[in-house]
PLY file of the C-alpha trace (Angstrom):
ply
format ascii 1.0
element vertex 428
property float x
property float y
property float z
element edge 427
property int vertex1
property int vertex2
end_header
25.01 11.00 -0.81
24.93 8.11 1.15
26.35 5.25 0.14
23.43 2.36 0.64
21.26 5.04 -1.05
24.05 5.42 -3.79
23.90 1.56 -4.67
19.94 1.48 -4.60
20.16 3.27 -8.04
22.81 1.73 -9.29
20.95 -1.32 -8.33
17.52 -0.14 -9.78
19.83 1.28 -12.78
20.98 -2.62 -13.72
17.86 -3.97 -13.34
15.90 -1.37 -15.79
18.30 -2.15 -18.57
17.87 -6.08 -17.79
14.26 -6.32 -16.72
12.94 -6.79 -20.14
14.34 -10.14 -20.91
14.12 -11.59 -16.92
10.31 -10.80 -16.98
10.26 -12.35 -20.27
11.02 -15.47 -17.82
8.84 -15.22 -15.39
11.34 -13.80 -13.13
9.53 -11.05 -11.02
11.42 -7.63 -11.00
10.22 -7.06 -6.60
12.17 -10.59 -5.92
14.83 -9.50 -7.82
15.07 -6.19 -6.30
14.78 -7.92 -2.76
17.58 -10.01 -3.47
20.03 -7.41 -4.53
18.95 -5.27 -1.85
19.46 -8.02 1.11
23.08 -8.87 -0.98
24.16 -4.89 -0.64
22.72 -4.55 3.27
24.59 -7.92 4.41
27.92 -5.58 5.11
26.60 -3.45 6.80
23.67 -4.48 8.35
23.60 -1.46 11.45
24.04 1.10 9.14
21.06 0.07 7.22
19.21 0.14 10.40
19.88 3.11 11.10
18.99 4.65 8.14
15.44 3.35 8.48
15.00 4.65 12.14
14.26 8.03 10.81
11.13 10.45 10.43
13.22 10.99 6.97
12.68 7.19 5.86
9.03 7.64 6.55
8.01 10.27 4.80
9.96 9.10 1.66
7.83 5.71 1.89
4.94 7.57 2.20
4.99 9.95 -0.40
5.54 7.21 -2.53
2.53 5.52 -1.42
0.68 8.50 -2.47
1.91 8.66 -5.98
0.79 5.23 -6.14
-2.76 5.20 -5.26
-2.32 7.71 -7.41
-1.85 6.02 -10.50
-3.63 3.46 -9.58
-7.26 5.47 -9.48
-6.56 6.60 -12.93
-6.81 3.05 -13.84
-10.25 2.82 -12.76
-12.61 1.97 -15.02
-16.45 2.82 -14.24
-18.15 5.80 -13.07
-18.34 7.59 -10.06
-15.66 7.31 -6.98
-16.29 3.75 -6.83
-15.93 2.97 -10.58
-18.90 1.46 -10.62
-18.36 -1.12 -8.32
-20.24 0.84 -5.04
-21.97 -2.14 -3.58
-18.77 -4.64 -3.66
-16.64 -1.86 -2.44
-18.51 -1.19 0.49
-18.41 -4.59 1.39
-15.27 -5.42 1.13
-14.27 -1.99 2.99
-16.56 -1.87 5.90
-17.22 -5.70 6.42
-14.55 -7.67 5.13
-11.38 -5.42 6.12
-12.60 -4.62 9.99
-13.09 -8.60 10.06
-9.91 -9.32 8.53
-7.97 -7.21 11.04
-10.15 -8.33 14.40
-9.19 -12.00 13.33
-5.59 -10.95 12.42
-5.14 -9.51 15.52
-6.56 -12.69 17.25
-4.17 -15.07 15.53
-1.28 -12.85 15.80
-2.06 -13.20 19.84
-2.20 -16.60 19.79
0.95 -17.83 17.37
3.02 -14.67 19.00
1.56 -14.15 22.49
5.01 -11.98 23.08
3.59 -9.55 21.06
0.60 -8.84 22.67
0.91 -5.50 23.38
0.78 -4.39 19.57
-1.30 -7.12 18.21
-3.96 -4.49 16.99
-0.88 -2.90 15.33
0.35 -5.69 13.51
-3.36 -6.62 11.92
-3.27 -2.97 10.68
-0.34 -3.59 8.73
-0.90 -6.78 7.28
-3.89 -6.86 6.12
-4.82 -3.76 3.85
-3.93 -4.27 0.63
-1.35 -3.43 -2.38
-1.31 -3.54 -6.13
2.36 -2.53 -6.38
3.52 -6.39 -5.92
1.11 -7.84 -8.18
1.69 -5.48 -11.46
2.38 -7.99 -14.26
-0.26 -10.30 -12.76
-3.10 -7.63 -13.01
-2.01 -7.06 -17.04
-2.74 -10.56 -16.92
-5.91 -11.39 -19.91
-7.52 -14.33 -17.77
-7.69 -11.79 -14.75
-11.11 -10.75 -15.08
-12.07 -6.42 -15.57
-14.55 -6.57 -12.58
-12.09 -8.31 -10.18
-9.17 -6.06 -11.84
-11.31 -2.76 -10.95
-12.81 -3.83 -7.51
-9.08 -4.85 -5.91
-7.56 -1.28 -7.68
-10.57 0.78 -5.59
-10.65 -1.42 -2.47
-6.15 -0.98 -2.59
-7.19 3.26 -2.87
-9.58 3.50 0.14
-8.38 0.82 2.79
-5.31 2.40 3.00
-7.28 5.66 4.34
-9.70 3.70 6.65
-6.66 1.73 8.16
-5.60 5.01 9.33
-7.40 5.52 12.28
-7.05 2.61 13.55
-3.58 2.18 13.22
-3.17 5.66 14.63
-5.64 4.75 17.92
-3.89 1.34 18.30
-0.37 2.46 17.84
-0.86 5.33 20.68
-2.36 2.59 23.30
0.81 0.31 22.05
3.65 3.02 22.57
1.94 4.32 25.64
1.74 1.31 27.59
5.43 -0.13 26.04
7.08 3.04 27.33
5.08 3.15 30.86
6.57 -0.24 31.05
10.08 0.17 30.91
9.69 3.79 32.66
10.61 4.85 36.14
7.48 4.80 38.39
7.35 8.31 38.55
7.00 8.42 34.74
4.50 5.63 34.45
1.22 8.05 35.06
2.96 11.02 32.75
3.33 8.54 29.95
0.02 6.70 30.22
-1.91 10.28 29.82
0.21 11.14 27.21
-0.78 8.09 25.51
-4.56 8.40 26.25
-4.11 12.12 24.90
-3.11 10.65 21.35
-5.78 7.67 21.30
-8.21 10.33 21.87
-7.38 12.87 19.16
-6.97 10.39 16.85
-10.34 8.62 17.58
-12.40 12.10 17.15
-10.24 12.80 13.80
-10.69 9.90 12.39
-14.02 9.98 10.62
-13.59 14.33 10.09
-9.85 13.07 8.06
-11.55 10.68 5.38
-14.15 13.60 4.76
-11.72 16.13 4.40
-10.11 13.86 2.22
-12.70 13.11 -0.06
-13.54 16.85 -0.36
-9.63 17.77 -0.74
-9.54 15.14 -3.54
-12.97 15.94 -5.06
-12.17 19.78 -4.88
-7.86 19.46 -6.57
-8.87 16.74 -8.94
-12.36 18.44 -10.47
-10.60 21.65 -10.91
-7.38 20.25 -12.80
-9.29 17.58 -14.67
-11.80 20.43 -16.60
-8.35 23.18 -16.30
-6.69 20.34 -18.59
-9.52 19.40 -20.92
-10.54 23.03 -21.85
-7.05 23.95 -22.07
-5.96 21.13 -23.71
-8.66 21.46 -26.15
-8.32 24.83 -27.15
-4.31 24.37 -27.40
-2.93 26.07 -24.49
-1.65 22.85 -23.14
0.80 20.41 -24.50
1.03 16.67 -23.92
4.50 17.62 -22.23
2.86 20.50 -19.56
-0.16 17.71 -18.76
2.43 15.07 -17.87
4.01 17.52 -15.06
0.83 18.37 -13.97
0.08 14.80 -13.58
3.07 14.01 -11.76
2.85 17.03 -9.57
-1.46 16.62 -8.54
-0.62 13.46 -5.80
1.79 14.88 -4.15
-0.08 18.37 -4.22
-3.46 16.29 -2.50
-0.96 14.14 -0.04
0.81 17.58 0.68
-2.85 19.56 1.12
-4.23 16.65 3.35
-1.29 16.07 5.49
1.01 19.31 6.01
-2.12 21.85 6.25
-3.34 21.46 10.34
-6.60 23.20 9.71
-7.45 20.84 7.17
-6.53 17.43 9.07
-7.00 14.97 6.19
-5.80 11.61 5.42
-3.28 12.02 2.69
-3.66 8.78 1.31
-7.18 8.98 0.64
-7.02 12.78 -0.73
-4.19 11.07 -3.15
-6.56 8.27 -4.52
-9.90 10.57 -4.79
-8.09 13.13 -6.26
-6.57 10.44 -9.27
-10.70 8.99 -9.15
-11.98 12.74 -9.91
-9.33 14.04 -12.19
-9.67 10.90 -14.54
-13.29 11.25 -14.60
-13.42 14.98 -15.45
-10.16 14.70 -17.69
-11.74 12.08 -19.77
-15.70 13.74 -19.49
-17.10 14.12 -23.14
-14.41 11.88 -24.59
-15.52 8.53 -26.57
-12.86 6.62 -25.10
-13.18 7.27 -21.15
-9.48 7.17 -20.09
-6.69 9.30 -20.21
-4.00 9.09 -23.71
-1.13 7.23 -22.40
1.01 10.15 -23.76
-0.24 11.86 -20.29
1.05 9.17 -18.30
4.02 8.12 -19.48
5.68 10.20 -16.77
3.95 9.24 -13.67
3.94 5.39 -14.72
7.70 6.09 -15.40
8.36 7.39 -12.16
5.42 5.28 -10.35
7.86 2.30 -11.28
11.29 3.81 -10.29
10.19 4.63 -6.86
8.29 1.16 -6.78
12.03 -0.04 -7.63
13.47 1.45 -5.10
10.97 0.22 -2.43
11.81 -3.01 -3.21
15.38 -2.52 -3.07
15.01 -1.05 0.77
12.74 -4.02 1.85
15.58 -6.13 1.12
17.96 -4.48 3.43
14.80 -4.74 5.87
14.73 -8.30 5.66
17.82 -8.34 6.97
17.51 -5.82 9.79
14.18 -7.39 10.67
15.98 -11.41 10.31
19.20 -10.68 11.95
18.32 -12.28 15.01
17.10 -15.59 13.54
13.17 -16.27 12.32
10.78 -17.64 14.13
8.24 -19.69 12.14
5.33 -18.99 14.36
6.25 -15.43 12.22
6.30 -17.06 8.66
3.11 -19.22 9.58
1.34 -15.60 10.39
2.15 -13.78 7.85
1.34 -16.66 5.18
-2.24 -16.95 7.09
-2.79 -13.01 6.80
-2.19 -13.69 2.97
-4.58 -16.57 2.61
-7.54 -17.86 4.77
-7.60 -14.17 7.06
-8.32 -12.90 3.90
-10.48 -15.11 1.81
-12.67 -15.99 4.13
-13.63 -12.55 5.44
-13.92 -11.46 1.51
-15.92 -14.21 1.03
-18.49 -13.93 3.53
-18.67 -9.99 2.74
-19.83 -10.52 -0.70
-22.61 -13.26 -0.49
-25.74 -12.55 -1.72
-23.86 -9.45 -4.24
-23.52 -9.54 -7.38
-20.43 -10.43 -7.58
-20.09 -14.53 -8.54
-18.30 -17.33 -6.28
-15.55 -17.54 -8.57
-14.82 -13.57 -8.65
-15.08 -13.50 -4.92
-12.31 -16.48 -4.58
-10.02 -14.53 -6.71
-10.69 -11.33 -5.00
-10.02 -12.90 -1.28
-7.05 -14.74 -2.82
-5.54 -11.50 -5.01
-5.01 -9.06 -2.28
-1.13 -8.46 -2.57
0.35 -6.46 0.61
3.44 -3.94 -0.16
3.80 -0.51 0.10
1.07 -0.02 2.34
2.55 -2.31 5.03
6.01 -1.06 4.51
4.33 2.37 5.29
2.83 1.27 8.40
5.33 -0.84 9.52
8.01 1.60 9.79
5.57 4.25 10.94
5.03 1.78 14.29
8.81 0.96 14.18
9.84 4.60 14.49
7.03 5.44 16.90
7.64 2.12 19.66
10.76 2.29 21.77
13.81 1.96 20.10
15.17 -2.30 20.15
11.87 -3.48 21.91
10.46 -6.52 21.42
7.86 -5.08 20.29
9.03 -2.96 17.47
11.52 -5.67 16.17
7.66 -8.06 16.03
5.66 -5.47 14.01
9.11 -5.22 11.60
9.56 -8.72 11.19
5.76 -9.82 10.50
5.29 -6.58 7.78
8.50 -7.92 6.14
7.80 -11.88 6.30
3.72 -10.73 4.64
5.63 -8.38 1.94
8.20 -10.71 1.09
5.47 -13.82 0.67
3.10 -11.23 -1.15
5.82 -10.90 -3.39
6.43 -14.55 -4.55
2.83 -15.40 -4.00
0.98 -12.69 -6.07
3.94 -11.75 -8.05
6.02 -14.75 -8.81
3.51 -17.86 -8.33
-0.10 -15.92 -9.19
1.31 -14.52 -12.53
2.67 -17.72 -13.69
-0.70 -19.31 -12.82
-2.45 -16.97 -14.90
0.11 -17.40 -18.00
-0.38 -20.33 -17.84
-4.15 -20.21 -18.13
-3.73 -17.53 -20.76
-1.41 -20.20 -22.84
-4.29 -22.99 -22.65
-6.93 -20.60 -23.97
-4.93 -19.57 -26.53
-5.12 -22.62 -28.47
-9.06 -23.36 -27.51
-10.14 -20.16 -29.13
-8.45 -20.59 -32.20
0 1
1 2
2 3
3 4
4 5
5 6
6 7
7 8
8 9
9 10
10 11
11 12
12 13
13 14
14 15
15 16
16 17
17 18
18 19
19 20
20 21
21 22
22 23
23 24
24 25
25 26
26 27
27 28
28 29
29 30
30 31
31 32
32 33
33 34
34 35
35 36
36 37
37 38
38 39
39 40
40 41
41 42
42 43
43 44
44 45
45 46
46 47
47 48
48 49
49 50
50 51
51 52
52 53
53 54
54 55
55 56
56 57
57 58
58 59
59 60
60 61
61 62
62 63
63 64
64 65
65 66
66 67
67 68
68 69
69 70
70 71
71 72
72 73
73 74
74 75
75 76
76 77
77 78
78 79
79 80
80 81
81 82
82 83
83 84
84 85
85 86
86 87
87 88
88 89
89 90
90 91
91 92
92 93
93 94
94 95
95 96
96 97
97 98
98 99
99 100
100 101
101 102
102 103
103 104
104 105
105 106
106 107
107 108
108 109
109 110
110 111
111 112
112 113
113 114
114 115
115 116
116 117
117 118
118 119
119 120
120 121
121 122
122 123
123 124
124 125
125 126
126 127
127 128
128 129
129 130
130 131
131 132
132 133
133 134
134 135
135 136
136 137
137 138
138 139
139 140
140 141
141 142
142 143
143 144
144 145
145 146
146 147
147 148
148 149
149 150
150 151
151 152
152 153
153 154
154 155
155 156
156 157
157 158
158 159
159 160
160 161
161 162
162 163
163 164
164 165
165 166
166 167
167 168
168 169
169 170
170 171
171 172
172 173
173 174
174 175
175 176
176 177
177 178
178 179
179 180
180 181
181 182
182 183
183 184
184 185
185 186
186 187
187 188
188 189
189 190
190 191
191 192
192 193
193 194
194 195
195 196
196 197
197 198
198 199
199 200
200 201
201 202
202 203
203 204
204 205
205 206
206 207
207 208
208 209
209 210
210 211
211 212
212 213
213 214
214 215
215 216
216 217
217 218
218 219
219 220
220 221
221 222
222 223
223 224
224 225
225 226
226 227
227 228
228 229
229 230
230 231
231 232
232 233
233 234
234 235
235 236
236 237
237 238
238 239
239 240
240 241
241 242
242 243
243 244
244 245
245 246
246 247
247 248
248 249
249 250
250 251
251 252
252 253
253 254
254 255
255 256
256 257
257 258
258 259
259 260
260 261
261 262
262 263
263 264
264 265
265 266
266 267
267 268
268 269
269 270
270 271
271 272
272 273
273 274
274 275
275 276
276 277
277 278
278 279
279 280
280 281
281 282
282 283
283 284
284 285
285 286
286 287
287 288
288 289
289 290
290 291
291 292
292 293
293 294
294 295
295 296
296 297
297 298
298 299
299 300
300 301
301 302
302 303
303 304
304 305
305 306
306 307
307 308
308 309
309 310
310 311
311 312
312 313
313 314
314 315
315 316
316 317
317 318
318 319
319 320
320 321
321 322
322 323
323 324
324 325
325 326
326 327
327 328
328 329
329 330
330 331
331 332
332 333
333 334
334 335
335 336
336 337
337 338
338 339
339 340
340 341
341 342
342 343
343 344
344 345
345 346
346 347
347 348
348 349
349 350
350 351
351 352
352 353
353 354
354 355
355 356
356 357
357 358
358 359
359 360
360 361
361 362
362 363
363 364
364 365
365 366
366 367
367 368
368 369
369 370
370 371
371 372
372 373
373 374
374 375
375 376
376 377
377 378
378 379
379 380
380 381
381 382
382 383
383 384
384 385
385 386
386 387
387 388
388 389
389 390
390 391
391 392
392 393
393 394
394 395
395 396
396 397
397 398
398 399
399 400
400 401
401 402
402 403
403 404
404 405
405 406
406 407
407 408
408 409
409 410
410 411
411 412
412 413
413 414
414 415
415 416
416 417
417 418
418 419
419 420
420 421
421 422
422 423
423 424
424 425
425 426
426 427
């Protein structure tokens, strides 16, 4: 084993025996795991880079992803594939997000003109959001249901509509990067190459969200009524259902992505498949979501892997810093957490039902984490190896991460406490 990988658990070991008492104090468990991770990578900073410039590292990330969106559609509340929430959803996934990323794209061109050539890149992995920062915040009582349920479905989908787009925008990026610093004679192979990719991924794109849905529609129907009837009649113990539960994302992520014929989105076929097994696990029951004794496994390992995420984006920050930061970077990625996203959220949802208030909070609540990582290192193992260009779409998905972090889950949550505290007393 290796050893950076060996001190990650021992790292996420310590902190699961002290996490209790910090978060008792307001001390978020991602910052701390950030922290330790950076303190580990410092000797060995290479190494660590390395270790991320791998298919392996990827995959790993992305898998994880999967068991996250996951989890977080069986938290849904509502009926249907939107919870409930169809109208806002829409909104906030076919106006809001494409607007987000055009004008994220347009700043990023203008703050970091160097990184021009990936500028549609970077916007794809900043701005679709992540509940895995912003846990204790969404437990949170003054957080209100509706905005709760709207940013756990808008987190599930945008990850899958992203996609494409990153996909068609990272081919153009690598393509043109490479024909750059080619020979001449190589220029014309690696610009068809490149238009080759663009163009399979641009007639895929809407096909992979449909197979998606189906894939996750079709695995989570059939497992949901499997484990109600044979739960009912007492085939099926609480123990059996909690594998089963922990095995159905990566089953759907495994289905969409490995099987060619199929060609689906994995992240998307992860999410549906959480939306349509909750909803036909929990059919004809009085309370409609799923005993906690089911998912007690999943949460269990939804946080360890969580953990360990935040453990490796530590060491990032330090592959991704080494050179020095550049604040046009940190003024970027604090704008792609703020105005690039409220006001594009905002202007979605006028004239919905959704209130002025609710549509502040949603704008402003839209943590970034795994997501990004995802598609961060995705683009860094894609683009030539010490570019310019890779080390920008590194250091801008770290800087957004790491303020998504304190913002939604160091300075958000205490907020809301503190809210919570003032109420307290008013409604006794």
């Amino acid at each position: 084993m290796p050893p950076l990988v060996l001190i990650g658990l021992a790292a996420v070991t310590v902190w699961s025996l002290v996490s209790h008492r910090f978060e008792r104090w307001g001390i978020a468990g991602p910052a701390v795991l950030i922290a330790l991770g950076a303190l580990t990578t410092v000797w060995n900073v290479p190494a660590f880079a390395a270790a991320i410039d791998t298919e392996v590292s990827s995959r790993v990330v992305e898998l994880i992803l999967a068991i996250l969106l996951f989890t977080d559609a069986m938290e849904v509340r509502g009926r249907g594939l939107f919870g409930g929430e169809r109208n806002a959803t829409l909104r906030l996934l076919l106006i809001a997000l494409p607007l987000a990323i055009m004008l994220a794209a347009l700043i990023s061109v203008f703050l970091v003109p160097d990184a021009l050539l990936v500028a549609l890149v970077i916007a794809c992995v900043v701005m679709p959001i992540d509940l895995a920062p912003a846990a204790r915040m969404l437990r949170l009582g003054s957080l209100p249901p509706r905005v709760r349920s709207i940013l756990t479905i808008e987190g599930g989908y945008n990850d899958g509509l992203v996609a494409p787009f990153f996909g068609m925008s990272l081919a153009v990026s690598v393509a043109i990067t490479k024909a750059i610093e080619a020979q001449p004679g190589d220029q014309n192979r690696i610009l068809d190459q490149g238009a080759e990719d663009f163009a399979r991924v641009f007639a895929n794109a809407a096909p992979s969200i449909l197979a998606a849905i189906a894939v996750g529609i079709t695995l989570g129907t059939c497992l949901g009524l499997a484990v109600r009837h044979l739960h009912r009649i007492g085939w099926a113990s609480d123990a059996g259902i909690r594998l089963v539960t922990m095995l159905l994302p990566l089953i759907a992520f495994g289905t969409a992505a490995v099987i060619p014929e199929i060609n689906a989105n994995g992240f998307v076929a992860a999410f549906v498949t959480g939306l349509a097994y909750r909803i036909m696990r929990t059919r004809g029951m009085e309370v409609r979501s799923i005993p906690h004794t089911e998912l007690r496994f999943i949460d269990e390992v939804g946080v360890l892997t969580t953990n360990l995420v935040w453990f490796m984006l530590g060491g990032t920050m330090l592959v991704a810093f080494s050179g020095g930061v550049e604040w046009a970077l940190i003024v970027f990625a604090l704008l792609s957490l703020t105005l690039l996203r409220i006001g594009p959220v905002y202007l979605s949802l006028l004239r919905s039902t959704v209130g002025r208030r609710d549509r502040l909070l949603i704008g402003a609540l839209g943590p970034r984490g795994t997501a990004s990582i995802v598609f961060a290192l995705l683009a860094y193992n894609a683009l030539p190896s010490g570019s310019t260009e890779a080390d920008y779409v590194l250091m801008i998905a770290v800087a957004t991460v790491v303020g998504s972090v304190l913002i939604h889950g160091v300075v958000a949550p205490a907020v809301l406490s503190e809210i919570d505290r003032r109420r307290g007393p008013a409604a006794n």
